[in-house]
C-alpha positions in Angstrom: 15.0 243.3 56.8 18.0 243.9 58.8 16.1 242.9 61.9 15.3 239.7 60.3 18.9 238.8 58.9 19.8 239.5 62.8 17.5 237.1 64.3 17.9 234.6 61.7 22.0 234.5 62.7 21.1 235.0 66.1 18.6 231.6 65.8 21.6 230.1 63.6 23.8 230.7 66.4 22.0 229.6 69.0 21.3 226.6 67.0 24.7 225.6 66.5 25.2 226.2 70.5 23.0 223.4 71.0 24.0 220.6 68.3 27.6 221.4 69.8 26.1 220.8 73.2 24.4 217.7 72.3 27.6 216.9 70.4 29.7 217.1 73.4 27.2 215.3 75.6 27.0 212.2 73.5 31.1 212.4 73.3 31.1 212.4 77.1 28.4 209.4 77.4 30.2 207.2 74.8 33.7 208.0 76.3 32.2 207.1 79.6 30.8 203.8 78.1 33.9 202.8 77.0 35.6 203.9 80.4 33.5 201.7 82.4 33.7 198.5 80.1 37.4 198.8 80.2 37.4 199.3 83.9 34.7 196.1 84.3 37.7 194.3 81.8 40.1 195.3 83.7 38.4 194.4 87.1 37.4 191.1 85.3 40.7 190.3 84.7 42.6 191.0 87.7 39.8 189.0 89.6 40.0 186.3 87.5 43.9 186.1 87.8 44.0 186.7 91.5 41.4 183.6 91.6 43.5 181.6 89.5 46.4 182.1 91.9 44.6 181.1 94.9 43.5 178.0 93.0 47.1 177.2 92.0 48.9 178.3 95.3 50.7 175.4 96.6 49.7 174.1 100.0 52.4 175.2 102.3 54.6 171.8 103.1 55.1 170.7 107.0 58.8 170.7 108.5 59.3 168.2 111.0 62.6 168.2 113.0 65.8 167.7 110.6 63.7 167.5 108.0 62.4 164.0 108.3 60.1 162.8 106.0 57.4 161.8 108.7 57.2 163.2 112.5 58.5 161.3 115.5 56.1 159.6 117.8 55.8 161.4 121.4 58.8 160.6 123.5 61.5 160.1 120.6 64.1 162.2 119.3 64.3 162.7 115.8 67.6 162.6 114.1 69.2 162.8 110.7 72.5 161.7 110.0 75.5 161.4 107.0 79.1 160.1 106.8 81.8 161.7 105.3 82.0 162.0 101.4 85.7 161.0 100.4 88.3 163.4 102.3 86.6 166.5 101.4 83.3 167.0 102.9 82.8 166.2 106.9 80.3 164.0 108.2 76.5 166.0 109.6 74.9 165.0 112.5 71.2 166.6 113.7 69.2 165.5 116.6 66.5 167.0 117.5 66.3 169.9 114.3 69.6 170.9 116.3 73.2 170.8 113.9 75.3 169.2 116.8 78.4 167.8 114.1 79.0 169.5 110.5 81.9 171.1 108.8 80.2 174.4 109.0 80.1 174.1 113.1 83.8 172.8 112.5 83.7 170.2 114.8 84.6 167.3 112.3 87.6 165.8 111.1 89.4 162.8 109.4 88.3 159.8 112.0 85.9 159.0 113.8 83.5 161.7 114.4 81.2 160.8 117.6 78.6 162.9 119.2 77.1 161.9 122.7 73.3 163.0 123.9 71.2 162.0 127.0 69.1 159.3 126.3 66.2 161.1 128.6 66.4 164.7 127.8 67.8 164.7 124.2 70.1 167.2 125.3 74.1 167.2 123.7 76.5 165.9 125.9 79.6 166.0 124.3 81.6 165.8 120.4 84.7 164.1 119.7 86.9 163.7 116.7 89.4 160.8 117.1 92.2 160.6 114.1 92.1 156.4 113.6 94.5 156.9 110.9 97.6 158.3 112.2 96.7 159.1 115.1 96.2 156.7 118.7 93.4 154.1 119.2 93.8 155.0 123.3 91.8 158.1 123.7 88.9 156.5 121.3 89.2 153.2 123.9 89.3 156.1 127.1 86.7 157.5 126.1 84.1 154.9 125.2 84.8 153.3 128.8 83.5 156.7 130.4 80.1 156.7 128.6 77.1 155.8 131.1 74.3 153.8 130.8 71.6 155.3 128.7 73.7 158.0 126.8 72.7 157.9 123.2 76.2 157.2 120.6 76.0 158.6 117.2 79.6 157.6 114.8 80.3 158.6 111.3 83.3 158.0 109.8 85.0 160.8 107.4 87.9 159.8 105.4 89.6 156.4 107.0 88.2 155.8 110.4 89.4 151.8 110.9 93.6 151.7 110.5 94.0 152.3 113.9 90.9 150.0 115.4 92.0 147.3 117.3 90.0 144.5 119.3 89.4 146.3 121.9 87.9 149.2 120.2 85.7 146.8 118.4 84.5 145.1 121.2 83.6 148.4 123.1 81.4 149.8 120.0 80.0 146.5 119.3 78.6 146.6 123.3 77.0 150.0 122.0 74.8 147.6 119.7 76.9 148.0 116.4 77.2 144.7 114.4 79.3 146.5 111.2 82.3 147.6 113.7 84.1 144.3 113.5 84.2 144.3 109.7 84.8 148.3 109.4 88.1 148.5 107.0 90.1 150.9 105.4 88.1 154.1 103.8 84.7 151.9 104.7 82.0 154.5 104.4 79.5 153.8 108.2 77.0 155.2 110.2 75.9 154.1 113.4 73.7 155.2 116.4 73.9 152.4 119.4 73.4 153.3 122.9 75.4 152.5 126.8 73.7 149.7 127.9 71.4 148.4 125.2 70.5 144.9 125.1 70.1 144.0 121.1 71.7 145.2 117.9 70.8 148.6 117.1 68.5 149.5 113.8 70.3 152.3 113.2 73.5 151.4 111.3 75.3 151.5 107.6 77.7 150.4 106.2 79.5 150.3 102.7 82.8 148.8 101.9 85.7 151.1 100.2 86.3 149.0 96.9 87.9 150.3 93.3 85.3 148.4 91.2 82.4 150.8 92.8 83.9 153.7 94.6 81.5 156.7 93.7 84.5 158.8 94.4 88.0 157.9 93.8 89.7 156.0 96.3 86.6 156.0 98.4 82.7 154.7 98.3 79.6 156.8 98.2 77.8 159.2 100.8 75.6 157.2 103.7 73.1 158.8 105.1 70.2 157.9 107.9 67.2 159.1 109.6 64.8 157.7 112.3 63.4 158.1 115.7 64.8 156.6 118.9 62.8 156.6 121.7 63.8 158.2 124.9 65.0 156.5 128.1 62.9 155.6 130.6 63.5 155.7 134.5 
């Protein structure tokens, strides 16, 4: 009788061994179940948000030289250009996606800011700031009479750039293809890009008149600014 109360734990025993066994098998399988679908969720949704950002990725926008809006034709220089605004922020001048004139260069000043490049090569000849308010008209005159045929003339004016012009100063711009130049006054706003030698008007060239009634700033008109392609000089 012993024996059997023995063997009947013993079964009992080995019984409950098993249903634990079992028990802790199905735990595992269902715990892996639920492993794997949140793992295929998870993989589901990283995939899905990875393809929605390829979908939605902008396309990468082209730069052309100083930042025109379209690209120059093959042989022309591409340039970008502002005045002045009032007497507190200096002209800009780019040619070629190079900064040749700006305040941050420190190359500008209250006058007539005037940059010089080779007509064939593009390349920066020279930058001059001439004071046409209180300072002399003779070094702007000097200096326009050295210029040789085919160098490229970009002017912006910065503050007051006309008090000081006279005739002559006129005339000499105006052979550089500028048509504004004769009726460029006091705290006139202009921008101009003319050339040694050129037979017409130039295209390139603005120009806004300093008046009270529509001054964007006080005491002086609003920002010009210009872009375009001038083609290169040919032998």
């Amino acid at each position: 009788m012993v024996k059997l109360k023995v063997g009947m734990m013993r079964l009992s025993g080995s019984i409950k061994f098993a249903v634990a066994g079992v028990v802790f098998l199905l735990v595992g399988y269902f715990t892996l179940q639920i492993f794997e679908i949140k793992i295929d969720a998870n993989l589901g949704s990283i995939f899905a948000r990875s393809q929605a950002e390829v979908e939605v990725k902008p396309t990468k926008l082209l730069k052309y030289k100083c930042s025109l809006a379209m690209p120059c034709p093959e042989n022309h220089f591409a340039f970008k250009m502002a005045s002045g605004a009032a007497n507190v922020v200096g002209p800009k001048i780019c040619v070629e996606d190079k900064i040749i004139m700006s305040g941050v260069k420190n190359n500008v000043g209250r006058g007539m800011n005037i940059a010089i490049v080779d007509g064939k090569f593009g390349n920066v000849l020279d930058t001059k700031v001439f004071d046409l308010w209180s300072g002399d008209v003779k070094p702007f005159i000097d200096f326009l009479k050295t210029l040789k045929d085919g160098t490229i003339v970009f002017m912006a004016t910065y503050d007051d750039s006309a008090t000081k012009l006279n005739d002559e100063a006129r005339k000499l711009v105006g052979d550089l293809g500028s048509s504004s130049i004769y009726s460029l006054a006091f705290r006139d706003n202009w921008i101009f890009v003319g050339a040694k030698g050129i037979q017409s008007k130039s295209p390139f060239e603005q120009h806004i008149k300093n008046n009270k009634n529509t001054n964007k700033y006080e005491g002086w008109p609003e920002v010009l600014e210009m872009e375009g392609c001038i083609p290169q000089k040919k032998d």
